[in-house]
N, C-alpha and C positions, 0 to 999 in steps of 0.2 A: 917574814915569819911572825915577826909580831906584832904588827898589825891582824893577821889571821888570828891568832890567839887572844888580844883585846875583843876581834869582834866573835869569835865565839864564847867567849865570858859574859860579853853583854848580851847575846842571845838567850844564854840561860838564864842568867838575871831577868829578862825580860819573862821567859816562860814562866820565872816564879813566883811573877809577881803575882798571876793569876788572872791578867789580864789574855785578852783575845787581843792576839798580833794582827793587825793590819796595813794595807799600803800607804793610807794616805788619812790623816786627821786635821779636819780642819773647827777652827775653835775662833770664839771672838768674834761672830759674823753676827749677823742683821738677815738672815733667810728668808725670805718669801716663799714656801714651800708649794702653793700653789694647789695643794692636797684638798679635800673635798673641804676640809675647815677655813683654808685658806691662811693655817696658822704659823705664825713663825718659830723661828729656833735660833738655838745661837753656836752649835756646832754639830758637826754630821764623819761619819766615820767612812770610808771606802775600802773596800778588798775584790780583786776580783774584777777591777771595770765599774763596779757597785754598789750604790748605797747599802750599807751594812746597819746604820743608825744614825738615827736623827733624835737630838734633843739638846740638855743646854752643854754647858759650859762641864759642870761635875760630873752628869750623866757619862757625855762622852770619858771624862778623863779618867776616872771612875773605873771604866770596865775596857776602854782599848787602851792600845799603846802602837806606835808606830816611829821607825825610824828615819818618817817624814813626816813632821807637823807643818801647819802652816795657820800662821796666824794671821786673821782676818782684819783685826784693826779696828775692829766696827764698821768694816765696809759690807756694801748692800750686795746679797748675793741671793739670783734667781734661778730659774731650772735654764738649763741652752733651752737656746730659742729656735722655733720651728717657724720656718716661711714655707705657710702651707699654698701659694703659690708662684713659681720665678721660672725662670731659663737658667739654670746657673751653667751649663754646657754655652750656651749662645753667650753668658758674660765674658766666657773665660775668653773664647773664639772674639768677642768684639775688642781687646785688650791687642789683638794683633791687627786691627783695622783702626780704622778714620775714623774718629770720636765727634760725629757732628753736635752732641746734646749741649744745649746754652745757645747755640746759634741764633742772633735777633735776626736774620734777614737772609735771603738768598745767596744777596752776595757775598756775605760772609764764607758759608756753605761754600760756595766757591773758592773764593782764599783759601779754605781751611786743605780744600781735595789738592787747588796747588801747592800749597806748602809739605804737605803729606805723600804727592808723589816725589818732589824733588828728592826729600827725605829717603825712600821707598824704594824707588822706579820698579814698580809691580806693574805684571802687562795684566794686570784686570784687579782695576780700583771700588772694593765695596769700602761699605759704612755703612754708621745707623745713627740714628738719636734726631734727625731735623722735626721739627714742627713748625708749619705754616702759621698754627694759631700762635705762635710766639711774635707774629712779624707782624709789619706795621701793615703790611700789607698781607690779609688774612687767606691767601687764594694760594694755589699748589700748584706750584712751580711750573715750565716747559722747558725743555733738553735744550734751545736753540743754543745757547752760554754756555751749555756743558757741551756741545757737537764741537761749537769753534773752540773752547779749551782743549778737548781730547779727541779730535776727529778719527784718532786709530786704537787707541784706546778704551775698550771699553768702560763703563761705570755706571753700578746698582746702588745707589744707595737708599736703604732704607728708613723709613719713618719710624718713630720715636716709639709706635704704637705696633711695630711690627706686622701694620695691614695694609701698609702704601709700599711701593718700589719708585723710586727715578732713577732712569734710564736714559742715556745718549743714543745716536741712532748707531756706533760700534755695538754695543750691545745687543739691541732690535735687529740688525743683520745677521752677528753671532747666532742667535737662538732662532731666525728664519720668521719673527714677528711682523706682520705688517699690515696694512688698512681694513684688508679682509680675511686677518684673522680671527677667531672666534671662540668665546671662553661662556664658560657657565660656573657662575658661585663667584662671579667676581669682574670685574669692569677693567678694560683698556681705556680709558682715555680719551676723548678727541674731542679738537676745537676745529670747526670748521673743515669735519671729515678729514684730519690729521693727524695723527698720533701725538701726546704731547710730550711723554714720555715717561708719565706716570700710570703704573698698573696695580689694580685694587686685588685683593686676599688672591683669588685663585689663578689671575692670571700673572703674577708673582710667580708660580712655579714654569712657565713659560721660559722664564732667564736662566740660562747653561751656567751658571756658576762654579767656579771649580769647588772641588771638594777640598776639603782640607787633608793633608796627611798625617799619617799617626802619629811621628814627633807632633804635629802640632794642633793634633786632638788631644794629645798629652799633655803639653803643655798648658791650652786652655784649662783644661780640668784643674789642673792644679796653679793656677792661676787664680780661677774663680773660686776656689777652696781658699788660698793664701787672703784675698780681699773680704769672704764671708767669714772666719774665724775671726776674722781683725773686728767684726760688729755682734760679737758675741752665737751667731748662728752657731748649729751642730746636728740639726737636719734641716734637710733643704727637702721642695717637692718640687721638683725637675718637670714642667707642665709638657709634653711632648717631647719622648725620645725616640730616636730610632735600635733597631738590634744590634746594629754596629757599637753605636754607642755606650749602649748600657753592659754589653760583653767587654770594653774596656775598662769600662768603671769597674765590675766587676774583678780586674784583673789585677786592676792598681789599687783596688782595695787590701786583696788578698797576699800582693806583696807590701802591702802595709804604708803604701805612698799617696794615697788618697783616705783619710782616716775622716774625712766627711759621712756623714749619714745620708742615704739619699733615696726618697722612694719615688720612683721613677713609675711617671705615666707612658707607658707607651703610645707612641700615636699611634691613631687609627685609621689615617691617611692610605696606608694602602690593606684590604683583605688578606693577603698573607700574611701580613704579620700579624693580624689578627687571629687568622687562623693557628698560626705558631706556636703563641703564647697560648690561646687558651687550652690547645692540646696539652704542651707542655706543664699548664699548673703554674699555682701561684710559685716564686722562686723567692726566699728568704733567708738573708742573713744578719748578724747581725749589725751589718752597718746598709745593706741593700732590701728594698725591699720593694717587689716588681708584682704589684695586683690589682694596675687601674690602668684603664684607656682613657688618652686625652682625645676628646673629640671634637672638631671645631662648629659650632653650630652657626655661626653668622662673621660677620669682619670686626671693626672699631668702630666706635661713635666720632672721632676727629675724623676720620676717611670716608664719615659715610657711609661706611660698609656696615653698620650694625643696622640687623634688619626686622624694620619696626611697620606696627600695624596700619599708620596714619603715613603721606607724606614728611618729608622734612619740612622745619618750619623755613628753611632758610634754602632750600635747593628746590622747585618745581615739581611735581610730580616724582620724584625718586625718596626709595622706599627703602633702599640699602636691599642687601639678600643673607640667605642662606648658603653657606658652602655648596652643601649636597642638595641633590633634589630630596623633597620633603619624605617621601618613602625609604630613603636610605638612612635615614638617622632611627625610623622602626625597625629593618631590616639589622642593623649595628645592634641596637639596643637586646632585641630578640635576643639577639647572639651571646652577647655579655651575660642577657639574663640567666642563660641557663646553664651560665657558669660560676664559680668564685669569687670571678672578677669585677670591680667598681669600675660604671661609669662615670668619667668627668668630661662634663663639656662646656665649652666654653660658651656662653650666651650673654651679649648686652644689648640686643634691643629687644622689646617689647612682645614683638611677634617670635623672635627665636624665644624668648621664655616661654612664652604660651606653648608653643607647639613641642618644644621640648619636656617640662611639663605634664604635659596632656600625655606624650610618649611612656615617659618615667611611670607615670600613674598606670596606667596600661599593661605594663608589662611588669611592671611588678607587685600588681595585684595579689594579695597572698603570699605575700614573701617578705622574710623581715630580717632588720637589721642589714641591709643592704649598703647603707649609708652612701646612694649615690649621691653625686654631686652636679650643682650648677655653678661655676666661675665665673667669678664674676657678678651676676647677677644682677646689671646694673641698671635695668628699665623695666620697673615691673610695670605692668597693670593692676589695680585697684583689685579685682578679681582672682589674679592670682595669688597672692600672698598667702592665703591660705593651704592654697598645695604644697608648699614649705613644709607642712606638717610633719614629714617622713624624707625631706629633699633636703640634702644638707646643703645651708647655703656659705660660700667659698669667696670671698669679696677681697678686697686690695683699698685700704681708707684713702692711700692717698692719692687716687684716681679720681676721689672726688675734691679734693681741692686743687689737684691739677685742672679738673677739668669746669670747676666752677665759673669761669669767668666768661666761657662762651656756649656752656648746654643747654643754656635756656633758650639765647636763639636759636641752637638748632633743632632744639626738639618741643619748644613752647612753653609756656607756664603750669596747663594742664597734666603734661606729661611729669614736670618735673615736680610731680608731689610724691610719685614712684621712682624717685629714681635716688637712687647712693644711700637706700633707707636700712641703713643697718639695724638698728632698736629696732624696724619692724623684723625683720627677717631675722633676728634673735628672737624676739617673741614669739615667733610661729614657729620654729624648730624649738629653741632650748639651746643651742648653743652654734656656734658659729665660727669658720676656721679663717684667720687671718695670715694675709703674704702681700708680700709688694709688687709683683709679676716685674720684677726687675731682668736684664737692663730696661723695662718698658719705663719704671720709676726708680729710683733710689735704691741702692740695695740695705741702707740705713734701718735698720726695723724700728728704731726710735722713733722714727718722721711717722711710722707706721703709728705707734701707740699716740704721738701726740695730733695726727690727723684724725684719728679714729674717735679720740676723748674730746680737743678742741674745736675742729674742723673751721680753722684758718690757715691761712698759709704763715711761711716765716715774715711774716711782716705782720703776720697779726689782724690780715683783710680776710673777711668782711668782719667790720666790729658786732661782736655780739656772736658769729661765729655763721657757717651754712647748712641751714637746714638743720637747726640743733635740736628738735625734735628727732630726730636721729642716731643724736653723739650717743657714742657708748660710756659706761663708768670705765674707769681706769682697771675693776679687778677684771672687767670682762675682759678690757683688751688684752691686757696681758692672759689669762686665760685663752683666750683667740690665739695668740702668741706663743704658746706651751701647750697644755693638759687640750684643747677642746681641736689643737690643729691636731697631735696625738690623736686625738678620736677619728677624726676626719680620715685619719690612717691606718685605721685597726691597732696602733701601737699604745693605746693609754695604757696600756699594763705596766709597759716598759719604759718609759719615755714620758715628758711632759709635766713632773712634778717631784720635788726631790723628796720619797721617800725610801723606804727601806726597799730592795729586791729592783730597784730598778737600775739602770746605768746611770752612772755617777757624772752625767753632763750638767755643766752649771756653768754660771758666769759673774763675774765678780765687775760692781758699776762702780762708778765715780763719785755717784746721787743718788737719793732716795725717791726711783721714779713713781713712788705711790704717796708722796708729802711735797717733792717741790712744785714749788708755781707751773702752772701749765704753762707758762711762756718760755720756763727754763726743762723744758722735756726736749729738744732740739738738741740742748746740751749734752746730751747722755752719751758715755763713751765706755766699750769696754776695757776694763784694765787688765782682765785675762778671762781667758775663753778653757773650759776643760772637755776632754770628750775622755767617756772610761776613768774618770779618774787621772789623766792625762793633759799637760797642761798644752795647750796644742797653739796659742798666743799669749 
């Protein structure tokens, strides 16, 4: 009882003082507000989920009052951070499989699937993360090693880049694969009319893989939310959902167990669900937000698959491909157009930009503010660059220092004056939306901001940096990172910079990621993560 009565005495003191009561005051900061000035603050007020005010120290204390302050310290605090694009449903799902990523060698790969069934004993062993270009030996693997490991056991595991599958011949029987079988948008494999056991983008879907179950669609979900709040995220773009999926997100949002933000591309993989959504309308709340198609327009540049105008410099006559035959990505586009809904598709080689591109331009002649997207974007032509004008271009930095050390050979010197050219493709839009298409890289956004600025790796190779005609400045990236991925989403209203009327997400660093040395940006760690006003790490 009296405690009730202390705290209602202090509530009326509180009203009289004349101050506006809010949730949540925070004071003593270092803000990067991210705001059109780009200016700082040094404290900001929440009510509601939302910024209520932003300014200094006396302003805030001045005119709020709450019986939650929190004092900053002088630590550096930015808007949450948006990864405009990732898997985070596939992170969460890879958290219950065989973690091949680091792998130096085949054999390795192998140890790792033995150690992990002993662990296991799962009757159908996936995994993800190998790259060949990691090994000494730079060539993509054959099943003979994986047959005699697990001759009744099946096993897919997939590449790092998520457009390769290997496959033992349990698998190949399972799913009814064999020498004369036949895929279009994607390549089977074979050495000396064999199968070897690896299958490129389309013929990937050939493999019966089980489905996961709801516990452990649930699961992931919230998995992949517990490991992206721990890096300061608080929207995610989900690059390819299915309906199952995003009705669950939905579900576990709304019993408040999934408080991630996520605007979900749906894929475009099959016409019904195409058709679904656009009948149904854009669907928005505010943590979900469902008004784009992911569309695949070619494979990876590591597999090959990315499908470019010239041959490979390093494979014979092969040109990588396109998913869909060429007419289907007009037929798609059409469809989008004359709806609400953004295209996003995915394009890295040269010839998928062009033709996708050329598409975009076509069909949305006379129509504005569309903000489609290209992903990626990662092999232009000298030519195209300029259709960017009105194409929002959607890229991942550290794609290009993963993949520096072997693109040249495969695509030439020529090629590579187009390619991972962010400063150009900022300059021809005006602004540019940043993500790590994680598991593919890092889910780190840091590695993001300091590939994007420095463009070396953590060791600091190549000296001098790659292709730094390219590097972006530090406010862009972070920009790319907050306010301009916002854009990319229709959300800059709400989202993307901490000022007044918008949701009170922010995050609170360790470092000053717009003063320290570029070689200490790797360092960057968050020490709490907020969503709503809500401390959610």
């Amino acid at each position: 009882m009296r405690k009730i009565l202390l705290f209602f005495l202090f509530s009326l003191l509180l009203v009289s003082c004349g101050k506006e009561t809010v949730d949540l005051i925070v004071i003593n900061s270092k803000t990067y507000t991210v705001n059109e000035d780009f200016s700082k603050a040094d404290a900001f007020a929440i009510k509601d989920g939302k910024f209520v005010a932003v300014g200094t120290n006396q302003e805030i204390q001045d005119n709020y009052q709450s019986l939650d302050t929190l004092d900053a310290k002088e630590q550096i605090i930015i808007p949450g951070i948006i990864d405009a694009h990732c898997h985070f449903y596939r992170l969460g799902l890879q958290q219950q499989k065989v973690d091949l990523e680091g792998t130096k060698s085949y054999d390795e790969v192998l140890d790792t699937l033995v150690a992990f069934q002993k662990r296991k004993n799962t009757n159908f062993i996936t995994g993800r993360g190998w790259d060949q270009n990691d090994w000494e030996v730079k060539e993509f693997p054959t099943k003979e090693k994986l047959d005699q490991l697990f001759p009744t056991i099946p096993v897919a595991i997939t590449r790092v880049d998520g457009h390769a599958l290997l496959v033992n011949q349990a698998a190949l029987n399972l799913s009814s694969i064999n020498e004369s079988t036949q895929v279009s948008g994607g390549e089977i494999i074979k050495k000396n009319g064999r199968i070897t056991g690896v299958l490129i983008d389309a013929a990937m879907d050939f493999i019966k893989i089980p489905e996961p179950s709801t516990e452990e669609s649930i699961q992931a979900l919230l998995n992949a939310q517990k490991i992206c709040f721990s890096y300061g995220l608080t929207t995610i773009d989900d690059a390819g959902l299915d309906k199952t999926t995003i009705d669950l997100i939905d579900n576990l949002q709304k019993n408040n167990r999934l408080k991630m933000r996520i605007y979900a591309m749906v894929s475009a993989d099959k016409q019904a669900q195409i058709d679904y959504y656009i009948k149904k309308g854009i669907y928005k709340t505010d943590r979900l937000n469902v008004r784009s198609f992911k569309v695949y327009g070619d494979g990876a540049l590591g597999s090959r698959g990315a499908a470019m105008r010239q041959p490979y410099s390093d494979r014979e006559n092969h040109y990588g491909a396109l998913i869909f035959p060429p007419e289907r990505y007009r037929e798609i586009a059409k469809q989008i157009a004359a709806s609400e809904f953004q295209m996003n598709t995915h394009a890295i080689g040269d010839s998928a930009n062009t033709w996708l591109l050329k598409i975009y331009k076509e069909v949305l002649k006379d129509k504005e503010n569309k903000r489609w997207r290209i992903e990626h974007a990662q092999i232009i032509s000298k030519l195209d660059f300029q259709n960017f004008n009105n194409i929002l271009p959607s890229v991942q930095p550290t794609h290009a220092t993963s993949d520096m050390y072997w693109a040249e050979e495969r695509i030439g010197k020529d090629r590579m004056a187009g390619a991972y050219a962010y400063r150009n493709l900022l300059n021809r839009y005006g602004k540019i939306a940043l993500g790590t298409d994680f598991p593919v890289e890092k889910v780190n956004p840091f590695l993001t901001l300091y590939a994007a600025t420095n463009r070396v790796d953590l060791e600091g190779f190549p000296e001098g940096g790659f292709q730094m005609e390219n590097a972006l400045r530090r406010e862009e990236a972070l920009k790319g990172m907050t306010i301009w991925a916002a854009y990319s989403n229709f959300e800059e209203e709400e989202k993307g910079s901490i000022e007044i009327g918008k949701f009170a997400d922010f995050v609170i660093l360790n470092q000053d990621i717009m003063k320290v040395e570029g070689k200490e940006l790797p360092k960057t760690k968050a020490i709490a993560t907020y969503v709503n006003g809500e401390k959610v790490y």
